[in-house]
N, C-alpha and C positions, 0 to 999 in steps of 0.2 A: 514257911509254915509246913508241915507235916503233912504228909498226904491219906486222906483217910478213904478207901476207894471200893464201892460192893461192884461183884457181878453178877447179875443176874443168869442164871444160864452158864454155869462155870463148867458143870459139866460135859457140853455142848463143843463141838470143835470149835468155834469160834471164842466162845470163850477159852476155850484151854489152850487157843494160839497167843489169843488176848495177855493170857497171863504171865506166858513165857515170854513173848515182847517184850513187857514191863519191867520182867526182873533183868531179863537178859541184856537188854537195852542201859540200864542202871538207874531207868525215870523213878525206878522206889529203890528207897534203902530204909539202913534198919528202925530208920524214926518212924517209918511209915507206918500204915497199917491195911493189908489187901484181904476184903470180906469174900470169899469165893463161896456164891451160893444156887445151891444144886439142887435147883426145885423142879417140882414135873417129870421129867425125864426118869426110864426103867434104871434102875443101879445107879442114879444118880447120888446120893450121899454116899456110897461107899468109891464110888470115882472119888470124889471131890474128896474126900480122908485119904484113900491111896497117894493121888495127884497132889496134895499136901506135903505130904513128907517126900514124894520124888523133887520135887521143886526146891524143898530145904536140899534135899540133896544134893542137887544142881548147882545152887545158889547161895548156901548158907552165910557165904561170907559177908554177901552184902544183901541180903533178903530182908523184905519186911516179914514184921509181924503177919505171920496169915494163919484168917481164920474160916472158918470152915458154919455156915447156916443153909436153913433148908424149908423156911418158910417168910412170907411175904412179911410177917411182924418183925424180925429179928434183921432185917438187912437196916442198916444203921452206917454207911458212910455218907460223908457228904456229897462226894461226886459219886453217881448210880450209874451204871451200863447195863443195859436191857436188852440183853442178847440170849435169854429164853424160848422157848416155845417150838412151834413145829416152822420145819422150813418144807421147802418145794421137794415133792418127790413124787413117785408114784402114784400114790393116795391123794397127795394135795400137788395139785398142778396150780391152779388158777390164783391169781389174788384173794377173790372172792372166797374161796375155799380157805387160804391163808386167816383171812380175815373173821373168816366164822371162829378158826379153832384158837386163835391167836389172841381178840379182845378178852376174852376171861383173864388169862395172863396179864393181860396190861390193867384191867379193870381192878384185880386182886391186888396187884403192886403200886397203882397207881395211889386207892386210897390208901394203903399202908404205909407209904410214904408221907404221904398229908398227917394221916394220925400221929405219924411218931418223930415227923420233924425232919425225917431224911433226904440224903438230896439236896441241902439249903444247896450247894455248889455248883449245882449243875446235874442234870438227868441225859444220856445219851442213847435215845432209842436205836436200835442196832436191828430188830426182829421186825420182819415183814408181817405185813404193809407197814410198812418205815412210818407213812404218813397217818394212820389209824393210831400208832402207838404215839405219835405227838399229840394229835386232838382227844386223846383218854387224859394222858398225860396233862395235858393244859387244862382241862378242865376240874381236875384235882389241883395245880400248882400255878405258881405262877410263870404265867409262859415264856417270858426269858429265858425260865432256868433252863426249858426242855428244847434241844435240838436232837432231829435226826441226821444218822451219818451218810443218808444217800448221795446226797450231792457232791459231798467230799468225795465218796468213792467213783462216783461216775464222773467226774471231774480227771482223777489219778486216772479213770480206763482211758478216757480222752485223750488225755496229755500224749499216754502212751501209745496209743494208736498214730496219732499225729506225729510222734518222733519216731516210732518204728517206719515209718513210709517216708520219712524227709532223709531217715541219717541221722538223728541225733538222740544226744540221751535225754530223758524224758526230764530232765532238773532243767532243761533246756527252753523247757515248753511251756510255755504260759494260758491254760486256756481253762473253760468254764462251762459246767452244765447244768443248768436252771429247771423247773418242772419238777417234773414225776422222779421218781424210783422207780421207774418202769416204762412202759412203750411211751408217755406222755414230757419226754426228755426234749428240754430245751438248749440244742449246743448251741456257743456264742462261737461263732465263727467271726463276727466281726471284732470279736475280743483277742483272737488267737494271736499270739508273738511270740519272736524267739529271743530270748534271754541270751546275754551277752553280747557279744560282735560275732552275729551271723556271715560266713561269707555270700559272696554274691550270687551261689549255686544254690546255697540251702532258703536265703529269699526268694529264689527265682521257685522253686518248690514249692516253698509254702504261700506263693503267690496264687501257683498254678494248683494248688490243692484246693485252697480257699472259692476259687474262680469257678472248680469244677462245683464246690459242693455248699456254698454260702445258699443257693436258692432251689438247694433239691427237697425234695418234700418226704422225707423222713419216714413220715405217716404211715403216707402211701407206698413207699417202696419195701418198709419193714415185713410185712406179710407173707410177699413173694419170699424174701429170700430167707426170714427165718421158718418157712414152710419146706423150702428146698437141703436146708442144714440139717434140719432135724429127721426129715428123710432120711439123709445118710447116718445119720445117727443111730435111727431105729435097724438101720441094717446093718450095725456095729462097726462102721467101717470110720473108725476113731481119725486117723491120722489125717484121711481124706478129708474129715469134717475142720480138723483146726485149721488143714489149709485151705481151704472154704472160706472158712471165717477170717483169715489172715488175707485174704485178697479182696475182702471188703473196704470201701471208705471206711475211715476212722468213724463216721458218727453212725453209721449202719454196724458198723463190728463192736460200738461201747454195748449195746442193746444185745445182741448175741452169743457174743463170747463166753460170756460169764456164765449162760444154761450151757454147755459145751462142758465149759470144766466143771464145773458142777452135776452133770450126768455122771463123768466119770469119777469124781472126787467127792460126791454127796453135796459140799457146798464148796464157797470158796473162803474158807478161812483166814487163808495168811491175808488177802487180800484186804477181806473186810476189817479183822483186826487191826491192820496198819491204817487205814482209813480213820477206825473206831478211837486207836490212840491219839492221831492230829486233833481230836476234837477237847480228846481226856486232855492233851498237852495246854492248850489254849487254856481249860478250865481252871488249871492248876498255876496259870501263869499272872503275875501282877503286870503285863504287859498286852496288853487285848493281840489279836492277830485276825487277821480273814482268813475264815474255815467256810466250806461250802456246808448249809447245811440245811436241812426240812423244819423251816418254825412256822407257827401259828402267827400270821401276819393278820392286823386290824389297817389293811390300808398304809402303811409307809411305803411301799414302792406301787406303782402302775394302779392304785385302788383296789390291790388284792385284800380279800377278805377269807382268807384260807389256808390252809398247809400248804407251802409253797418250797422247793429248794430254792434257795440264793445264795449269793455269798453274804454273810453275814462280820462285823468288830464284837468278836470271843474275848471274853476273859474270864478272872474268877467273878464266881457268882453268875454266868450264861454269858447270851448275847444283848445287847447294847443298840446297836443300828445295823441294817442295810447297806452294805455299798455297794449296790449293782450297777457296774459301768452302762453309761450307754447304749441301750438299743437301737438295732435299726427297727423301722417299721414292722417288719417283716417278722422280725424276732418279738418284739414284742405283744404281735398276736397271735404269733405260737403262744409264747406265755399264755396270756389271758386263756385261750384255747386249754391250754392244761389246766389252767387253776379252774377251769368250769368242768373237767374230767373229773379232775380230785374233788370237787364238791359233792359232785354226784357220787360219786364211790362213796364218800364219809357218810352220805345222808343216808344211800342204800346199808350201809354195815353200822351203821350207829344206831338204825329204826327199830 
């Protein structure tokens, strides 16, 4: 089937990495059809008309159809990506702050989508608070359709912390983080594995990784050290700070890193786009797959009744079920613990 695909936010680095993946990658071709829409943002429609024709330019041979909109009525594919609005800077530091300027956005798009039928395919919220723009989302659609991409992408920061410190490449690495999009991350350490036939050095590592850090308390230790990072950051001393953050544990440096490049790089787009595409792939696929992602749960796993990252069975038309491997104890009252942050944050910003 043809892929018919809007982005919200096209003029936005994220989106405009988003779109270059897509064609460059060859996941659309000319059956296709990609909506890139350039709402909000100053100079946005005449980016997204620019960015249009550099793309055909790029791409013609095998490019889809692209078209170019610039209000919440007129986006009209099946699969939506929600990567509009204001991100972390300056001005907006906090979630909360995100949150304030953020929900008009999701509320504008949300019912517009309901009105006009868009979206049957799947919605992927991309724009912070991740978990904010699911529960608007859900509450115009149905919840299936909408997943957000944090979990995928803190999942990939994961994986790759853990293989950058064992020695191995990160396709190697099998691991998961649950919770928030934000300080409230729940990593499954007792999930972590190495793919393929590890030898005896790189199990002995990710034994002694595990060992160090399966019962450290996250919470608590996060404060101190990204109060000490950001220090050096404020006193421009760049290189110091990645290697800061590069000598952290894997589940202390997923939480960090990403304000790090994002200071100096505005956000992190290739990142999040690659994250944002696993999610678009699954949607577009007639074979489900497990993608990590933020959905509105009534109770299928732990009696969560709230925005939660999991791992979720993707296909077309959303998510399907849950399969979150076994918890220990321990982990899964971190869970709970987060899904009672995330409640309180949705109550405070939804009031």
């Amino acid at each position: 089937m043809p892929v018919n695909l809007s982005i919200i936010g096209a003029a936005d680095e994220v989106g405009r990495s988003l779109s270059t993946q897509l064609l460059r990658g060859g996941f659309m071709t000319a059956t296709d059809t990609l909506q890139r829409v350039g709402h909000g943002a100053e100079g946005a429609e005449r980016r997204v008309l620019a960015e249009r024709v550099d793309l055909l330019d790029a791409f013609d041979e095998t490019a889809p159809r692209i078209e170019v909109a610039g209000t919440p009525d007129e986006v009209c594919g099946d699969i939506v990506v929600v990567a509009g609005g204001v991100t972390v800077s300056k001005q907006t530091r906090t979630r909360s702050e995100l949150a304030a300027k953020n929900r008009p956005v999701f509320e504008a798009f949300a019912a517009a989508l309901s009105r006009n039928g868009a979206g049957r395919g799947g919605v992927v919220i991309v724009t912070n608070p991740v978990e904010l723009g699911v529960e608007v989302f859900c509450r115009h659609l149905d919840r299936r359709r909408v997943l957000g991409m944090g979990a995928q992408q803190d999942s990939l920061r994961f994986a790759r912390a853990i293989s950058n410190t064992i020695g191995v490449r990160r396709d190697r690495v099998h691991a998961r983080v649950l919770g928030e999009h934000g300080d409230a991350q729940v990593p499954l350490w007792s999930d972590v594995r190495l793919l393929g036939e590890p030898s005896e050095q790189e199990k002995r590592r990710l034994a002694e990784l595990r060992a160090a850090r399966e019962h450290g308390n996250v919470t608590g230790e996060i404060g101190h050290h990204r109060e000490r990072v950001f220090g050096i950051l404020g006193a421009e001393r760049i290189r110091e700070a990645f290697d800061a953050v590069e000598a952290l544990p894997p589940d202390l440096r997923v939480m960090i890193e990403p304000f790090v490049t994002a200071h100096c790089l505005h956000s992190t787009a290739n990142a999040t786009a690659n994250a944002t595409l696993d999610l678009v792939r699954a949607l577009c696929s007639d074979r489900e797959s497990v993608v990590g992602a933020q959905v509105c749960l009534e109770g299928e796993v732990y009696g969560l009744d709230t925005v939660v990252g999991v791992p979720v069975l993707a296909g077309a038309g959303g998510w399907s079920r849950v399969v979150c491997p076994p918890l220990t104890e321990e982990e899964s009252g971190r869970l709970a613990a987060a899904a009672a942050t995330i409640r309180a944050s949705l109550a405070t910003w939804t009031s």
